[in-house]
N, CA, C and O atoms as a GROMACS GRO file, in nm:
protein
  272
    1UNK      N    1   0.084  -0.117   0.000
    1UNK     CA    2   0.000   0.000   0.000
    1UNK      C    3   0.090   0.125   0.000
    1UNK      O    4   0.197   0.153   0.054
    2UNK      N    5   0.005   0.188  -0.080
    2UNK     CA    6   0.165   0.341  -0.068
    2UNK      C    7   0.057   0.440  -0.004
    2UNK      O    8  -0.065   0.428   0.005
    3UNK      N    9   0.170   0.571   0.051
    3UNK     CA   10   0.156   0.656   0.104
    3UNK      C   11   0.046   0.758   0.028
    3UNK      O   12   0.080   0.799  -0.083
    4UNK      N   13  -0.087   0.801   0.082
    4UNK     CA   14  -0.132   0.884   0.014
    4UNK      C   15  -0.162   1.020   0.063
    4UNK      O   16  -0.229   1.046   0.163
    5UNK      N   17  -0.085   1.138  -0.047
    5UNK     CA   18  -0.032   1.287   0.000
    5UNK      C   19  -0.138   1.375  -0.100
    5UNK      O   20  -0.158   1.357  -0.220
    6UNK      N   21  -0.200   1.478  -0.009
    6UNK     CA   22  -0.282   1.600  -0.055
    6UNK      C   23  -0.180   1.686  -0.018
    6UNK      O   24  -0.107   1.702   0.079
    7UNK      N   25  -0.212   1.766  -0.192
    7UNK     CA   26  -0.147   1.875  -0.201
    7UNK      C   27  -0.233   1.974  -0.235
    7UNK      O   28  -0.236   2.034  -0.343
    8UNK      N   29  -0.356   2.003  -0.065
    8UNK     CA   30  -0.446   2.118  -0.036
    8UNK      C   31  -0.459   2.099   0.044
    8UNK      O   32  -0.461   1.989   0.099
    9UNK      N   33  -0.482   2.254   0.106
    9UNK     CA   34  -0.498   2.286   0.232
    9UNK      C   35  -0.638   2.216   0.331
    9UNK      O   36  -0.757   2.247   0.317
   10UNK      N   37  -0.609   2.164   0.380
   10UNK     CA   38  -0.748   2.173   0.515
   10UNK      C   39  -0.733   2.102   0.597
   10UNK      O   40  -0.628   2.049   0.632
   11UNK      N   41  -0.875   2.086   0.655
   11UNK     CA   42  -0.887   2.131   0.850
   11UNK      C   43  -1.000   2.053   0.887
   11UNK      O   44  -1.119   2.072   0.860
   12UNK      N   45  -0.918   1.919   0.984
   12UNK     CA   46  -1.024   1.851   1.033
   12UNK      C   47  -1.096   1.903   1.173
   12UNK      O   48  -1.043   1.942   1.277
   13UNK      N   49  -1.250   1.890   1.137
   13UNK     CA   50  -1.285   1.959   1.306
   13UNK      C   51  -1.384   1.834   1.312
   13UNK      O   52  -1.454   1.797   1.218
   14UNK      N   53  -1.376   1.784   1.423
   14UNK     CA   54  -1.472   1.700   1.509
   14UNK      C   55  -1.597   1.774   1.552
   14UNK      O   56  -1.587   1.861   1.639
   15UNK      N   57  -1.746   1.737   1.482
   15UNK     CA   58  -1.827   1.839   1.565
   15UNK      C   59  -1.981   1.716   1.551
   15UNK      O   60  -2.028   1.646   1.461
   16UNK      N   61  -2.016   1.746   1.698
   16UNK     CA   62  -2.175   1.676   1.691
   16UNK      C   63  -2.248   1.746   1.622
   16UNK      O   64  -2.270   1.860   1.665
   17UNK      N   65  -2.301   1.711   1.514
   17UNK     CA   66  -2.392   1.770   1.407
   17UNK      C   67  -2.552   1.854   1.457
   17UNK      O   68  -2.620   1.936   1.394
   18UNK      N   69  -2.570   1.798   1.584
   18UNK     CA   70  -2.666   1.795   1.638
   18UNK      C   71  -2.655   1.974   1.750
   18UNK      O   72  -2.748   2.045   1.790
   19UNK      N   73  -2.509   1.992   1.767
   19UNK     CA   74  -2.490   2.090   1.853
   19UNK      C   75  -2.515   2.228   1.776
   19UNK      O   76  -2.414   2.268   1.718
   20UNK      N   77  -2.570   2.267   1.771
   20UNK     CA   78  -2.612   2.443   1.661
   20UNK      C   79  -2.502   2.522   1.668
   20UNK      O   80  -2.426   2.556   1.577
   21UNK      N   81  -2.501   2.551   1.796
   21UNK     CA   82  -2.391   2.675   1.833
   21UNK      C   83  -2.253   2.675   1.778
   21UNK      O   84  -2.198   2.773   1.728
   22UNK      N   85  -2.181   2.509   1.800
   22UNK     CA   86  -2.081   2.472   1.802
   22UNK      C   87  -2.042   2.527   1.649
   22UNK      O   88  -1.966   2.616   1.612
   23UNK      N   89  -2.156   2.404   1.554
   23UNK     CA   90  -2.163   2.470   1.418
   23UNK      C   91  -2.107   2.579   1.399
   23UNK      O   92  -1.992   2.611   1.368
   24UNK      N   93  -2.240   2.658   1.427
   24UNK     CA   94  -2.218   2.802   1.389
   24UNK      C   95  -2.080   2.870   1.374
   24UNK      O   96  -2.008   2.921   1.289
   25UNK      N   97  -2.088   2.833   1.541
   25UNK     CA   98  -1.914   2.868   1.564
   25UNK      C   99  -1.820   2.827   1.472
   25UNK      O  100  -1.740   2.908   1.426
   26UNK      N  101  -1.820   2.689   1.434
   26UNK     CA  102  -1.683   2.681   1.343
   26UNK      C  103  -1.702   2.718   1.206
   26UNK      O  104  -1.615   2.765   1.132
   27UNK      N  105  -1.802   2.697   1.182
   27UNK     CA  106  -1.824   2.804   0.995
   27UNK      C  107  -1.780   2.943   0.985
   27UNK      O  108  -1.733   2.994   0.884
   28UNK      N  109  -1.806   3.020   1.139
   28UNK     CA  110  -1.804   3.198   1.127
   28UNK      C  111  -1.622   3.193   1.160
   28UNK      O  112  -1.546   3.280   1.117
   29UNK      N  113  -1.580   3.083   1.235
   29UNK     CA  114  -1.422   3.102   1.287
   29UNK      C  115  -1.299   3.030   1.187
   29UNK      O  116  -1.177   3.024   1.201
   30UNK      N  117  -1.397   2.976   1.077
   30UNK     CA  118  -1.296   2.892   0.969
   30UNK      C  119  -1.330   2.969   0.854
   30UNK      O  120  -1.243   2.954   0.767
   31UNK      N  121  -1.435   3.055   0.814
   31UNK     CA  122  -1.453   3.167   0.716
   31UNK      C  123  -1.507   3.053   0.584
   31UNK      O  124  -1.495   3.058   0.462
   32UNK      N  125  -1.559   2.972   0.661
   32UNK     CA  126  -1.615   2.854   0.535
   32UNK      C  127  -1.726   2.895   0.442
   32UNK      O  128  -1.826   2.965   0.460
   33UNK      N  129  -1.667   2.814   0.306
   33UNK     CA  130  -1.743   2.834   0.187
   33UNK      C  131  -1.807   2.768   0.147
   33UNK      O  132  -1.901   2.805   0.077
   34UNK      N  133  -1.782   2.648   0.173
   34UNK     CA  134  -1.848   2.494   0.117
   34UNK      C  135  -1.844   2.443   0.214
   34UNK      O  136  -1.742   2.468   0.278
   35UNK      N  137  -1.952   2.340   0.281
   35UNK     CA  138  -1.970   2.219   0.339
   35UNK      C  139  -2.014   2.062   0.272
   35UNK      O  140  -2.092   2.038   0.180
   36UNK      N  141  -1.962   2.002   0.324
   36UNK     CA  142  -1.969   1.834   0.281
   36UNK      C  143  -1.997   1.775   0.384
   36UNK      O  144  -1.902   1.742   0.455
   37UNK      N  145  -2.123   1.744   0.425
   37UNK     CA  146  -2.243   1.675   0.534
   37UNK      C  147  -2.238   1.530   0.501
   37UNK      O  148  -2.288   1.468   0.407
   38UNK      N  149  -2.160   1.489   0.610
   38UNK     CA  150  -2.165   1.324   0.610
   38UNK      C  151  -2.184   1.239   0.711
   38UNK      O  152  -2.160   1.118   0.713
   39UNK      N  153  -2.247   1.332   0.824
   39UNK     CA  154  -2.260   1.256   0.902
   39UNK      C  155  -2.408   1.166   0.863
   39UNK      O  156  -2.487   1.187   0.772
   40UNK      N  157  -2.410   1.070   0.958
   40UNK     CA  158  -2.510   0.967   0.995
   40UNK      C  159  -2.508   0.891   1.007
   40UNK      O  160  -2.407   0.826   0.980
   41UNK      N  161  -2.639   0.827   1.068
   41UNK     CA  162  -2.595   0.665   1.186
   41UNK      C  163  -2.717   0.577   1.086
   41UNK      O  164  -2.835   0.601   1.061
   42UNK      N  165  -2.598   0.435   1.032
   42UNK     CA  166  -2.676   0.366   0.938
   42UNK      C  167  -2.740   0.277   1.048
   42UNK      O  168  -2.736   0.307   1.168
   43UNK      N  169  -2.797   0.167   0.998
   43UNK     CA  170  -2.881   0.108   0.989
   43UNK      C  171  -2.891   0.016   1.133
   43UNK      O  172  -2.995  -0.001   1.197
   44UNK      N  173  -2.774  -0.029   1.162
   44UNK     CA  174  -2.799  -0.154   1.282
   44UNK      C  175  -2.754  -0.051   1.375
   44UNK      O  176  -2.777  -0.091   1.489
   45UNK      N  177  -2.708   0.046   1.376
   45UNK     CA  178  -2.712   0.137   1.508
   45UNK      C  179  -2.843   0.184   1.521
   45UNK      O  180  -2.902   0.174   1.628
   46UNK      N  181  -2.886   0.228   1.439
   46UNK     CA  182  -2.997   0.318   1.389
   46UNK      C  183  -3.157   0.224   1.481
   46UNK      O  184  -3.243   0.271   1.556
   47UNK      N  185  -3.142   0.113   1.438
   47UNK     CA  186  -3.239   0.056   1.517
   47UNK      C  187  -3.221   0.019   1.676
   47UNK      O  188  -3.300  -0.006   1.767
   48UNK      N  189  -3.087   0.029   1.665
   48UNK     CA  190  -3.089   0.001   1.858
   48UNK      C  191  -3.083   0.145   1.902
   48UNK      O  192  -3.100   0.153   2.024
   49UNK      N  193  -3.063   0.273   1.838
   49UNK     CA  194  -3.095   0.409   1.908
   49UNK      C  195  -3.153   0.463   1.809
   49UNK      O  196  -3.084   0.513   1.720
   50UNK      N  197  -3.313   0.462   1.803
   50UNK     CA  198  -3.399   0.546   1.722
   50UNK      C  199  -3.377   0.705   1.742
   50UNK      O  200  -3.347   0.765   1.639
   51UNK      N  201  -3.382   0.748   1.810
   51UNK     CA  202  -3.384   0.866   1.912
   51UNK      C  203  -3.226   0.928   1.811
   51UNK      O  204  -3.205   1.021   1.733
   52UNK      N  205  -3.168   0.849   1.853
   52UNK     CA  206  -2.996   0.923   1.805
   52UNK      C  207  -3.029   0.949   1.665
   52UNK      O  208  -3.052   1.058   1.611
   53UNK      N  209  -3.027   0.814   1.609
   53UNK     CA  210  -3.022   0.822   1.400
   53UNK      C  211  -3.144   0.925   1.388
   53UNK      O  212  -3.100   1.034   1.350
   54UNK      N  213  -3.295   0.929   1.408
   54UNK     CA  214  -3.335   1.094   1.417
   54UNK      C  215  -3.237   1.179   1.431
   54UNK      O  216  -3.181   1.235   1.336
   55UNK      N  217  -3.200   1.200   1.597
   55UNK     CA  218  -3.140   1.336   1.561
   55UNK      C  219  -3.029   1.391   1.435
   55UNK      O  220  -3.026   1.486   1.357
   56UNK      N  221  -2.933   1.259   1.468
   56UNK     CA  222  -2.810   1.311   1.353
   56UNK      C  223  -2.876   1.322   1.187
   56UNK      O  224  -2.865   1.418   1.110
   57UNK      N  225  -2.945   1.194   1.164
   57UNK     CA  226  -2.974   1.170   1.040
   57UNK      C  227  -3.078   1.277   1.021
   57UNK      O  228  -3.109   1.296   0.903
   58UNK      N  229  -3.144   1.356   1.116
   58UNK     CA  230  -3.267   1.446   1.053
   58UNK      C  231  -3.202   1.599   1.080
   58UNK      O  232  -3.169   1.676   0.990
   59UNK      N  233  -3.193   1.619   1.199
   59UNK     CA  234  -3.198   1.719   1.253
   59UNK      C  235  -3.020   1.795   1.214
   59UNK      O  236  -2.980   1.909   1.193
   60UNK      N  237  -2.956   1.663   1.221
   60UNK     CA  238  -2.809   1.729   1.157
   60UNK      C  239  -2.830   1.828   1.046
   60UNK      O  240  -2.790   1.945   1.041
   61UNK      N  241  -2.901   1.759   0.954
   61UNK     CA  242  -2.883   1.798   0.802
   61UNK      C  243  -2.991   1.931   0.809
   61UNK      O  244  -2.998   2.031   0.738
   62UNK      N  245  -3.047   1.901   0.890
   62UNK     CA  246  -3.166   2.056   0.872
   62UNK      C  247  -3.033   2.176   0.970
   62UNK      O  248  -3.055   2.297   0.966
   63UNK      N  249  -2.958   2.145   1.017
   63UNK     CA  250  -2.867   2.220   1.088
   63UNK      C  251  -2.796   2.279   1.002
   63UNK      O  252  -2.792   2.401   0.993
   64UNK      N  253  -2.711   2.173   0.902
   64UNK     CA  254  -2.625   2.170   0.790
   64UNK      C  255  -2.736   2.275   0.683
   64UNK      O  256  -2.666   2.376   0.691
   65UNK      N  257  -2.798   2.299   0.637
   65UNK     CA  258  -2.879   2.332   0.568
   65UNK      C  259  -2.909   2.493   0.607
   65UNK      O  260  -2.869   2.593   0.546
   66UNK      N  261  -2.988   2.488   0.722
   66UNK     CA  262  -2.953   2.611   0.818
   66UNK      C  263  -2.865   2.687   0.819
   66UNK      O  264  -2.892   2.797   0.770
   67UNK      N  265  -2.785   2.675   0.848
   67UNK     CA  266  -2.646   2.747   0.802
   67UNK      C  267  -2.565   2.792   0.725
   67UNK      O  268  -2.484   2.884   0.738
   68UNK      N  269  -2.601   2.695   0.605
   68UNK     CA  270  -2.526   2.716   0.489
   68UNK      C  271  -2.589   2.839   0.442
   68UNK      O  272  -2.551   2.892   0.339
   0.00000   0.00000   0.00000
């Protein structure tokens, strides 16, 4: 397996999709232009926490959306 190298800039941030503020915060403090929304909880998680895969899988993307 060989080494694989990006030659562009960027910036991993860890964020619960679900948190608004946090969001907010890192879009207005990273001066972001584009987002790429990937979170979500498939299928065999999804049925042992209904509650969670809602929030991320619904409420993330209406966040993500929100904002943009």
């Amino acid at each position: 397996m060989t080494d694989q190298r990006f030659d562009f800039p960027c910036k991993y941030e860890k964020l619960d999709v679900c948190d608004t503020n946090r969001y907010e915060q890192l879009i207005k403090e990273n001066d972001i232009n584009y987002m790429v929304h990937m979170a979500g909880i498939l299928s065999a998680l999804g049925e042992q926490k209904p509650d969670l895969a809602i929030d991320v899988n619904i409420f993330g993307v209406v966040n993500a959306l929100r904002l943009s």
